[in-house]
N, C-alpha and C positions, 0 to 999 in steps of 0.2 A: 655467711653468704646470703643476699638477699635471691629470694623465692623469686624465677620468672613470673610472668603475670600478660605479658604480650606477645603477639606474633605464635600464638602458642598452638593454632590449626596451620600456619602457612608455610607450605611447604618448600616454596622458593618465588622469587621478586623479581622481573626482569624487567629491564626499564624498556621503556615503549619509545620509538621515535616521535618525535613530538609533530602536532599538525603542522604548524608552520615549514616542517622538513618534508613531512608528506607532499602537502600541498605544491611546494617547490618543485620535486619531481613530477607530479602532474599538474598546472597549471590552465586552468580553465580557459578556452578560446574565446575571443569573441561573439562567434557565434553561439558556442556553448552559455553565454553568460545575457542575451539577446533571447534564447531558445526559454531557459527559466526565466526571464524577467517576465516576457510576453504573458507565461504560461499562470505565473502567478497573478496578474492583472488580472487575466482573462474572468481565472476562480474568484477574482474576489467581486472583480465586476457581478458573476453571477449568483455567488451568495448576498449580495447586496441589493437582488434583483435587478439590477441594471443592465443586462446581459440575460436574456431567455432563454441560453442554449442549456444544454443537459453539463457535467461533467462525468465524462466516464473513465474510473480506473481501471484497465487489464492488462492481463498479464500471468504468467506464473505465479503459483503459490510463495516459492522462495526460489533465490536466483543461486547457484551451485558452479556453471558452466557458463562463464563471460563470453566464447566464441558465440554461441548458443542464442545466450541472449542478445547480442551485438548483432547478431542476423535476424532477429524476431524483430527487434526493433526499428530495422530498416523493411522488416515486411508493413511492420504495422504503420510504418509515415507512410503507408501509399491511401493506406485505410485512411490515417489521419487528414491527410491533403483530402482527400475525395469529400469527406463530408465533414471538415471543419468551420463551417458556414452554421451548424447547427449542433454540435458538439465537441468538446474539448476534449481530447483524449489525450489522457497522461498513463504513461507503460508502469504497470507496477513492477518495481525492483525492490525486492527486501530479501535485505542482507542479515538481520539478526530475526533469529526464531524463537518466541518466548515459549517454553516447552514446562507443560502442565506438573509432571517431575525433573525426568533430566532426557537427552538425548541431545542431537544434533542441535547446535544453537546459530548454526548457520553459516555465510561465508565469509565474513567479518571474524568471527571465534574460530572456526576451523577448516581455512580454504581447502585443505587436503585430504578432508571426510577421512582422516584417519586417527585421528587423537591427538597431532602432535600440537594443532593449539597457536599456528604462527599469526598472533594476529597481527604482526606487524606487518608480514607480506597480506595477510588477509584486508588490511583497510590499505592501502596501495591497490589490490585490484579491485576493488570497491570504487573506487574515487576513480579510477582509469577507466570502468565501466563506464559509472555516469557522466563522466566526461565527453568519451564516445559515443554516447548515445544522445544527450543533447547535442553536441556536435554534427549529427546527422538529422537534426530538426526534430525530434521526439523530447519532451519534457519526463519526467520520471519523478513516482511517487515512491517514499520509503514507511515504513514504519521503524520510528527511534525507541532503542529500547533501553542500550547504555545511555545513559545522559552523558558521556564525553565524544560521543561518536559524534554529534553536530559539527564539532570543533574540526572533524577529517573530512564530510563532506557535504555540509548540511549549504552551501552555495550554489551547489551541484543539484537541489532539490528541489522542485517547482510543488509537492505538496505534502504532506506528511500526514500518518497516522498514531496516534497512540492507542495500543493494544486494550484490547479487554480487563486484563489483567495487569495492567498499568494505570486506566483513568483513575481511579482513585489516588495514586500515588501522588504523594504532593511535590518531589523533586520533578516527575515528569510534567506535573501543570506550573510549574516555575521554570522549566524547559522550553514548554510550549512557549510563554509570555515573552519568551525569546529568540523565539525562531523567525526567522524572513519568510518564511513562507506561510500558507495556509494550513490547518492541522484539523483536522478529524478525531474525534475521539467514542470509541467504541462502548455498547453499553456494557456492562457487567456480563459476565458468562452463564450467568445464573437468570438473564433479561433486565435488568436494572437499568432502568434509561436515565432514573434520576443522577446516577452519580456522571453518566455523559454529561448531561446538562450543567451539574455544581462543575464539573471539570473546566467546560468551556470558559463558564461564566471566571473561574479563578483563573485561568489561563490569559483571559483579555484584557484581569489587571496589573499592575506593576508589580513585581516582585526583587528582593535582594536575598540572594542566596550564592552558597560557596561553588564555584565556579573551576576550570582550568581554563587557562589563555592559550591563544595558539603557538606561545614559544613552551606550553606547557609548565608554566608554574601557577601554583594555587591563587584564589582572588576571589572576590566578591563581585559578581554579576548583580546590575540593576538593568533592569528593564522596563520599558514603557506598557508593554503588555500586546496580545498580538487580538487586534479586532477581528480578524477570520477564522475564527475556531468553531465547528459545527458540531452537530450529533453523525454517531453512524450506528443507524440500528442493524447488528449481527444475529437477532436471534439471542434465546437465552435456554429453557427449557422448552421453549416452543417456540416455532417462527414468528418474527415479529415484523413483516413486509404489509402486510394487508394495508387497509385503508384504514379501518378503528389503530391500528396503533400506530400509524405514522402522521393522527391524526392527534392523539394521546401525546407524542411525543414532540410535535410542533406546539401543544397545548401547554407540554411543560417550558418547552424552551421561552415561553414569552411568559411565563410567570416567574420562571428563573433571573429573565431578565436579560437572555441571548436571543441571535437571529434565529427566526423557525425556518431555518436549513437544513434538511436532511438529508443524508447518503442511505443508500440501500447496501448493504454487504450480501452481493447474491450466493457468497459460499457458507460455509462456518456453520451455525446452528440453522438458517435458515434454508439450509441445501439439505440438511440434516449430515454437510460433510462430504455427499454425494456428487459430482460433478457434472454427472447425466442431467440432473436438476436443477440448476443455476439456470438453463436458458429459460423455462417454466417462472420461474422469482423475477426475472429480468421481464416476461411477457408480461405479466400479474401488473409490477410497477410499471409498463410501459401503458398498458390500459386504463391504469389509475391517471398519468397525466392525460391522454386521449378523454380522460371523464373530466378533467377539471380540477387537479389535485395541483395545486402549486405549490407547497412548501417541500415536493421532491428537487432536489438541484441534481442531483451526484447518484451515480448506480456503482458500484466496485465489483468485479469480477476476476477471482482467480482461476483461472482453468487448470484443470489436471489434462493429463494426455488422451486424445480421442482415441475411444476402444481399446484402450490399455486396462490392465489390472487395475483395482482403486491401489491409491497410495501413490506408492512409490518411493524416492526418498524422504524419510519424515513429512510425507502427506505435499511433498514438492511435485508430483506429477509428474518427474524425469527422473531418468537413470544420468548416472555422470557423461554417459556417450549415448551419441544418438543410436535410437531403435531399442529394437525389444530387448537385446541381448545386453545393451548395455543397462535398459533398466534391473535387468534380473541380474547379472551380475554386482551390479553397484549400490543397487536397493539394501536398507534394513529390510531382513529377509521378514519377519515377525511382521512388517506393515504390510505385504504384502500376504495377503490369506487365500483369496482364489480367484480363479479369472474370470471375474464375472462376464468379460465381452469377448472369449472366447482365443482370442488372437487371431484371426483368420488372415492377419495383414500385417506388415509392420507397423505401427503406429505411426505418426507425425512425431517428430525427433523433439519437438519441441511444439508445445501448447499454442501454435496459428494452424488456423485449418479455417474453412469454408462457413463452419457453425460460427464461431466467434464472428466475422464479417457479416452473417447472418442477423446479427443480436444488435450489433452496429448500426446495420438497417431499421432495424424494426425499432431501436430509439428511436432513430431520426425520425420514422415515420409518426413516431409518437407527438414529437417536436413539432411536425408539418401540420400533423392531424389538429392542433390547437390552435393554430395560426392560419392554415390556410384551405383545410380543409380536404376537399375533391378533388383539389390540384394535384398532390402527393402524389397521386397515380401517372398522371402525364407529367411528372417532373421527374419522378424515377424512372419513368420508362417500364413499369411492373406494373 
């Protein structure tokens, strides 16, 4: 009897519905498919400097609760309309969570934050989200972490990021060189901006690698390579927002031989993780364009929930139901260590509040400040 030799960890195989059947069940609107196209011009316009405006991602850390986010996202197109004239705002919506050992991997891997693992319902409300939420004129940014998840709703996505702990990986820069949209790519956890930069630069050429189709059988992908791929400095063992190193880092990008495009990630190492401190990183970079700093394009902000405990689900900022009670109920108890901001209220159910509209302004004011100066003041009415 010949010795097994395969499948010798896998505990069982279930076959996944294939995109093409997803997709069918939620099919993109017009509008929805108007809503990303616009939103990707817009970004590329402005990584191209053709376009002066800012782009700003926010949003939740990671998205858990689609009711939630479906109502955040129609608070924030009031934000978006109001000062779209001077910045792009795209909702960050990310579904997969790349986690340093192991924990929650998001709503994609486990819609039911309970173990059972149904990705098959989990990328169905994935895809029904972004559908809804373009649909209601908001664009939406993901971070890709599977390379087959494009395949379920990468149409659906006006920008994308590749994680920290991906840029290096060369299936995910042969992902990228295939994506429709615009892609981000974060420096090393450790502050490594060079491998942002090689990422880009490999990501904008052609590449042929193995593949899944949308009726789901295996293939060899070629691609032309995707010209909008930027840096996004996260911080690494210390913040990396200042002006020396976003000045470092537009220095590599054109010796690399990519755009000197940069994103700001106001949370992650830069925040030091913090959420209180994100509006601080976001003022810092807003000042730096008010001095003359042009190779910032893009600010990204995840907010956690205002005067909540830090944390909350896997560092998501929300409990599965709105308020305190359902953060404390439905939180990993372990993220949640003390209450720093006391509770004296119920939190905002979900990360929109008055600050973030706040930080909106004081872009734009950034924006104005370069262009038009002492106007800013009698044009906001502030």
């Amino acid at each position: 009897m010949m010795i097994p030799t395969d499948d010798l960890r896998i505990v069982a195989l279930h076959e996944l519905s294939t995109p093409a059947a997803v997709i069918r069940e939620h099919p993109r609107t017009s509008r929805a498919a108007d809503t990303v196209a616009a939103s990707r011009l817009a970004v590329h316009r402005i990584l191209g400097g053709n376009d002066d405006r800012l782009v700003v991602i926010v949003g939740p850390c990671s998205v858990h609760d689609p009711v939630a986010a479906l109502d955040y996202a129609q608070r924030l197109k009031k934000v978006r309309d109001q000062l779209e004239a001077r910045l792009e705002i795209i909702m960050r919506v990310y579904f997969e969570k790349p986690r340093t050992t192991v924990g929650w991997k998001g709503l994609i891997n486990d819609p039911g934050l309970d173990g059972s693992f149904d990705i098959d319902r989990g990328l169905r409300i994935a895809r029904r989200l972004l559908r809804d939420i373009a649909d209601c004129g908001v664009p939406a940014g993901c971070e890709f972490l599977d390379t087959t998840t494009p395949q379920y709703i990468a149409d659906l996505v006006a920008w994308a990021a590749i994680g920290a702990r991906t840029s290096e990986s060369q299936v995910h820069r042969e992902m990228a060189s295939g994506l429709s949209c615009p892609v981000g790519f974060k420096n090393n956890t450790d502050g490594n901006v060079t491998v942002a930069a090689e990422a880009a630069l490999s990501a904008s050429r052609p590449h042929h690698f193995m593949a899944v189709t949308k009726g789901g059988r295996s293939a060899v992908a070629a691609t032309t390579g995707n010209p909008d791929c930027h840096i996004i400095l996260r911080g690494g063992r210390s913040p990396n927002y200042d002006a020396a190193n976003i000045a470092a880092a537009c220095a590599m990008a054109e010796r690399v031989g990519v755009k000197a495009a940069v994103m700001i990630d106001a949370s992650h190492a830069n925040s030091g993780k913090q959420p209180e401190k994100q509006p601080l990183v976001v003022e810092d970079v807003a000042a730096q364009i008010e001095a003359g700093v042009t190779c910032v394009n893009d600010v990204i902000a995840g907010f956690g929930v205002t005067d909540a405990p830090s944390g909350g689900l896997k560092e998501s900022g929300i409990g599965k139901r709105h308020g305190s009670e359902g953060i404390r109920r439905f939180c990993h108890q372990q993220v949640i260590v003390t209450d720093r901001f006391g509770l004296k209220r119920d939190p905002f159910w979900f990360p929109y509040s008055a600050k973030t509209e706040r930080l909106m302004l004081r872009l734009l004011g950034a924006v104005f400040s370069t262009r038009l100066g002492a106007k800013l003041k009698a044009i906001l009415g502030k």
